[in-house]
C-alpha positions in Angstrom: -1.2 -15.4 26.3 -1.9 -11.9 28.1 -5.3 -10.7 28.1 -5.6 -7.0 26.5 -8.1 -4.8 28.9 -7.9 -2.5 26.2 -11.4 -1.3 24.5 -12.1 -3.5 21.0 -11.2 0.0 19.4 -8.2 0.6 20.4 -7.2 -2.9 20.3 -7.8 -3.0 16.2 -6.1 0.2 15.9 -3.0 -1.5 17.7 -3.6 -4.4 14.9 -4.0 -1.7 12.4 -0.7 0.3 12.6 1.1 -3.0 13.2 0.0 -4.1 9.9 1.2 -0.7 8.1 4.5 -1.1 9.5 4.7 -4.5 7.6 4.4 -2.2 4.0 3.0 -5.0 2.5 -1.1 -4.0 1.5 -1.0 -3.2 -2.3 2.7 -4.0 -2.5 3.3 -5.4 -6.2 3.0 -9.4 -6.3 5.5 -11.8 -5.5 6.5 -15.2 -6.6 6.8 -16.7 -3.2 3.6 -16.3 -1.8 1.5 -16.9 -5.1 3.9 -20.6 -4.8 2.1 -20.6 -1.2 -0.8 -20.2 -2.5 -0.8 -23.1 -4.9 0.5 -25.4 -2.2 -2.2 -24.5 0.4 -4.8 -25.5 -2.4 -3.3 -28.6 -3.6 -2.5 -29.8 -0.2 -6.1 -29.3 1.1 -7.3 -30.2 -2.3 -9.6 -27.2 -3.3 -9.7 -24.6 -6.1 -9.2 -21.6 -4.0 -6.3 -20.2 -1.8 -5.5 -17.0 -0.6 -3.4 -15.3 1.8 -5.4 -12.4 2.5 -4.5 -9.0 4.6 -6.8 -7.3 6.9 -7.2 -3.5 6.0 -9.3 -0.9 7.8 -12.3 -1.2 5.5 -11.3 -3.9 3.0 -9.4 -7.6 2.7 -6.7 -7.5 0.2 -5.0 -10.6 -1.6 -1.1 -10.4 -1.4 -1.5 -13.7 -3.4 -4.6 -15.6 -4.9 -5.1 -18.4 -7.1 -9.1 -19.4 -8.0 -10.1 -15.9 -7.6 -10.2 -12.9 -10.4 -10.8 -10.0 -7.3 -7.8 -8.3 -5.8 -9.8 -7.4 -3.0 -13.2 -7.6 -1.2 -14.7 -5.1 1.7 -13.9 -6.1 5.2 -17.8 -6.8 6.1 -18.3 -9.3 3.7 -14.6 -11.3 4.5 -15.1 -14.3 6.1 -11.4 -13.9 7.0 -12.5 -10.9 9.3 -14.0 -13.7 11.2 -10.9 -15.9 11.4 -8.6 -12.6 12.7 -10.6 -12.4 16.0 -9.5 -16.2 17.1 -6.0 -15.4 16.3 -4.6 -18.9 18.0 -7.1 -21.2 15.9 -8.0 -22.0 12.6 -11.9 -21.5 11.4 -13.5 -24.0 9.2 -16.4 -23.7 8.1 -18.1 -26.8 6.5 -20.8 -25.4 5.0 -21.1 -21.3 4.3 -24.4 -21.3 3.0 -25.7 -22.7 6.7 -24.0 -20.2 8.6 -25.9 -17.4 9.3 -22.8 -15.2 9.7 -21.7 -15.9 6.1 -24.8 -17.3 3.8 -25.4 -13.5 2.7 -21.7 -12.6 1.6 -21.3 -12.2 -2.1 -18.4 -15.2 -2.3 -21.4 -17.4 -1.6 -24.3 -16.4 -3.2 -22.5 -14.7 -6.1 -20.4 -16.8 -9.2 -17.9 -18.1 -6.9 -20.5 -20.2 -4.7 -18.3 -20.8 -2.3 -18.9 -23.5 0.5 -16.0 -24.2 2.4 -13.6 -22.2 4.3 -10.6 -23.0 6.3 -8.5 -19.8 7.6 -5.3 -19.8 9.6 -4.2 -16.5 11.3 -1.5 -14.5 10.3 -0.2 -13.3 14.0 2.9 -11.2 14.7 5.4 -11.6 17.5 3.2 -9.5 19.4 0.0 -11.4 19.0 -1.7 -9.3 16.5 -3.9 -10.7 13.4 -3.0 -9.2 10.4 -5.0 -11.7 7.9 -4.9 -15.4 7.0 -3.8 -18.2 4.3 -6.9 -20.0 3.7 -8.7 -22.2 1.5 -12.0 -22.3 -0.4 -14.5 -24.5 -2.0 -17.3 -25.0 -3.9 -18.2 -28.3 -2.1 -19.0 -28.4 1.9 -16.2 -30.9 3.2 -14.2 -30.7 6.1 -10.2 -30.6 6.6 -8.5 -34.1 8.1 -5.8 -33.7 10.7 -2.9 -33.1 8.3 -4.5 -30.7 5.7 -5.2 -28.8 8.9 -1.2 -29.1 10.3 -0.2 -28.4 7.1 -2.4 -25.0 7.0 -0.7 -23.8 10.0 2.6 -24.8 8.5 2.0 -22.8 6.2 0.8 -19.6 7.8 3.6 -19.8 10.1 6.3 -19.8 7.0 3.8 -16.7 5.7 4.0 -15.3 8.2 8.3 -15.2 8.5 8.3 -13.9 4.9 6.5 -10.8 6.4 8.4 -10.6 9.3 11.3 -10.8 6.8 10.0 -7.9 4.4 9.2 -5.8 7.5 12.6 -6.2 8.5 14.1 -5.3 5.2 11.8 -2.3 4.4 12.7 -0.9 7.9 16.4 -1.2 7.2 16.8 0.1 4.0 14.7 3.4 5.1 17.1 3.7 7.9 19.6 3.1 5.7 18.4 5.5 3.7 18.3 8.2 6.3 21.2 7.4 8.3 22.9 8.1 5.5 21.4 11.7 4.9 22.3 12.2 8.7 25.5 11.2 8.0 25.8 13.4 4.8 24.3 16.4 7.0 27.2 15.8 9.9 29.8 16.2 7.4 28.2 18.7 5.1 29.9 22.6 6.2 27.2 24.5 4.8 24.5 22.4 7.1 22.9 23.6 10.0 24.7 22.4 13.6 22.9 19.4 15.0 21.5 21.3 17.6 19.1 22.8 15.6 16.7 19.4 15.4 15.2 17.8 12.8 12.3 16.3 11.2 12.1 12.9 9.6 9.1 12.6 7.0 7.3 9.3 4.9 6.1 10.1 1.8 4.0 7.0 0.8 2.5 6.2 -2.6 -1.0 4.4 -1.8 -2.5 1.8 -3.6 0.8 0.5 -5.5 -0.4 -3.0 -7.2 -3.6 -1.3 -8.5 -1.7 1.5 -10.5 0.8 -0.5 -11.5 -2.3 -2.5 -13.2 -3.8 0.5 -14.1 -0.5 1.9 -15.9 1.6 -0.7 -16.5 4.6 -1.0 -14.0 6.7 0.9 -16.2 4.8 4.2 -16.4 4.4 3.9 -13.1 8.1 3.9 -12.5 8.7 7.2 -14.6 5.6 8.6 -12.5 7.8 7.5 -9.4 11.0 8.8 -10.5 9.7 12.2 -11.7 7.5 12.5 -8.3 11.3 12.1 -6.4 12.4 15.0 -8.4 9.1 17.1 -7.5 9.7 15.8 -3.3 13.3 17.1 -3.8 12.5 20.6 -4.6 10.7 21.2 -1.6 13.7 20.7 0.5 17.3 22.8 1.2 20.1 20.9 1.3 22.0 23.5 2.0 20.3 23.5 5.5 20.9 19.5 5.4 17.9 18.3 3.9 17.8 15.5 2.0 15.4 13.3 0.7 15.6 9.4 -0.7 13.6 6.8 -2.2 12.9 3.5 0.1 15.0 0.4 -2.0 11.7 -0.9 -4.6 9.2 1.1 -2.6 6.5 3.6 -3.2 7.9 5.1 -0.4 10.3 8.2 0.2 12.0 9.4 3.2 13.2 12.8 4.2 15.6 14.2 6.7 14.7 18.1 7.6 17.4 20.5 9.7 17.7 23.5 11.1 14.6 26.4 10.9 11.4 26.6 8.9 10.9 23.1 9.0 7.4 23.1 9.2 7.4 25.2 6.1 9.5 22.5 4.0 7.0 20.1 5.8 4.1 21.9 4.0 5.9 21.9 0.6 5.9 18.4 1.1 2.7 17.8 2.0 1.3 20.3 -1.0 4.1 18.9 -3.7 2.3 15.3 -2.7 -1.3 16.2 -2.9 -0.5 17.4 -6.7 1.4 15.1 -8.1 -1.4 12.7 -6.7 -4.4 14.5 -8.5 -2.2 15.1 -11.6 -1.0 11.6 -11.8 -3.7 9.4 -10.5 -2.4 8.4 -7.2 -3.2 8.8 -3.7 0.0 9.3 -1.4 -0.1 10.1 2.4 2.7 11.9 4.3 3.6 11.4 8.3 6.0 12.9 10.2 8.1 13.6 13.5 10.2 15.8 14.8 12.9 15.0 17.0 13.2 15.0 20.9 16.2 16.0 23.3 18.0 12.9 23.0 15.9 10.9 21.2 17.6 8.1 18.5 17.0 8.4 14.6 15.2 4.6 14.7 12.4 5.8 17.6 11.9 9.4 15.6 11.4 6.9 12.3 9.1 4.4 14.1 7.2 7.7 15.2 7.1 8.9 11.8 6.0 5.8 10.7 2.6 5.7 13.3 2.0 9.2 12.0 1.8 8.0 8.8 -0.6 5.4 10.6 -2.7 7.8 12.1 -3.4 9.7 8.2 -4.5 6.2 7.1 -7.5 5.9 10.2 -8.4 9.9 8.9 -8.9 8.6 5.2 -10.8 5.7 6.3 -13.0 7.8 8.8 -13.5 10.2 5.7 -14.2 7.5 3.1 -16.8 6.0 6.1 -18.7 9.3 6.7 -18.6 9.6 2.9 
């Protein structure tokens, strides 16, 4: 494995943004990986499992089964701890003997938790994005196939993100290719020439509204925020705008001039359907360069978006 001689900063921001590309932190849950769950804890025989994610400031469950909390802060995840050995799995025997852990809230709080085995969750690229692990309220120890079947398991986790990523990225090019394509064709659109601006329009904390209002309501909250994005935009210049396939997440395609101005109707129409509605949504964009392909405009759109996330945390921080 190569040896990064960037600075631990910039490293974790690298971690970060290759996380949000995965859309998967407060997607809605999924039947697959609460069945993961379930295995990891009955073959390693405890009462906890949980394939956590690693967030700026907090660990969030895609899956959990022993555990009522959908999330915990970062500081006080012992997964945090399993993240920075990406190529091994932690176990802990005992937490309440480890000075690193005998103080967080999972162990001195109702859960009295003991135990911990975590397995990485690492990309192609070698980054951590979380773990599957297990818990218990007993100290023990893991034998030799518990522990191969953890990393069994993280590695088939770890291909059903790879999978979503894959999917989510190809249904919003879908999506936008086919605006480009609708643009290209369109008479009354601006010539090609004149640039354009792809924007992401993402819908934060998705799983904890739909909780909060019931997946329904949030759907018609969804639906009538698409009809709010679409006003901002001119198709007659060849804007268009689409919802991402399942997603609290909308792309748009901006041509010709004034962009930035149609940017700002985004970015206002976003803000206020957030406050009126309850939800928090973050916009990133990128406008294109001589030459450059839709995909690497997207993908720049996309660390934008990226970049808005590290602001909120930095605010919610000095806050």
């Amino acid at each position: 494995m190569t040896v990064s001689t960037d600075s631990p900063a910039a490293q974790e921001t690298r971690r970060q943004h290759a996380l949000d590309r995965y859309h998967m932190v407060d997607s809605l849950p999924a039947t697959v990986y609460d069945d993961l769950v379930n295995v990891a804890a009955a073959l390693c025989g405890t009462p906890i499992a949980v394939v956590s994610l690693i967030d700026r400031d907090r660990q969030w469950f895609k899956a959990r089964v022993g555990l009522d909390d959908h999330q915990t802060t970062r500081d006080t995840a012992v997964c945090d701890h399993a993240i920075r050995q990406p190529d091994e799995l932690l176990e802990v025997q005992d937490l309440s003997e480890d000075a690193r852990f005998n103080e967080f809230p999972i162990v001195t709080g109702e859960v009295k938790a003991r135990f911990y085995a975590g397995m990485p969750l690492v990309t192609a690229n070698g980054e951590a994005l979380g773990t599957v692990c297990v818990v218990d309220t007993q100290p023990r120890r893991l034998n030799s196939q518990q522990k191969a079947s953890l990393r069994a398991l993280a590695r088939v986790t770890m291909a059903l993100l790879d999978a979503h990523r894959v999917q989510h990225e190809s249904q919003a090019m879908g999506a936008l290719q086919s605006e480009a394509t609708v643009a290209a064709t369109d008479p009354s659109a601006t010539p090609s020439d004149a640039g354009y601006t792809v924007a992401i329009i993402e819908v934060q904390g998705m799983a904890e509204a739909a909780r909060r209002l019931g997946e329904r309501t949030l759907e018609r909250q969804l639906q009538g925020l698409a009809a709010e994005l679409e006003a901002c935009v001119q198709p007659a210049l060849g804007d268009h705008i689409s919802r991402v396939t399942d997603s609290a997440e909308y792309v748009a395609l901006l041509h010709g001039e004034a962009q930035e101005a149609r940017m700002q109707a985004l970015r206002k129409a976003a803000l206020e359907a957030g406050s009126r509605d309850g939800l928090s949504l973050r916009v990133g964009a990128a406008s294109a360069r001589p030459g450059e392909a839709l995909h690497g405009v997207y993908l720049r759109a996309e660390e934008d978006l990226s970049r808005q996330k590290d602001a909120a945390a930095r605010d919610r921080v000095a806050a």
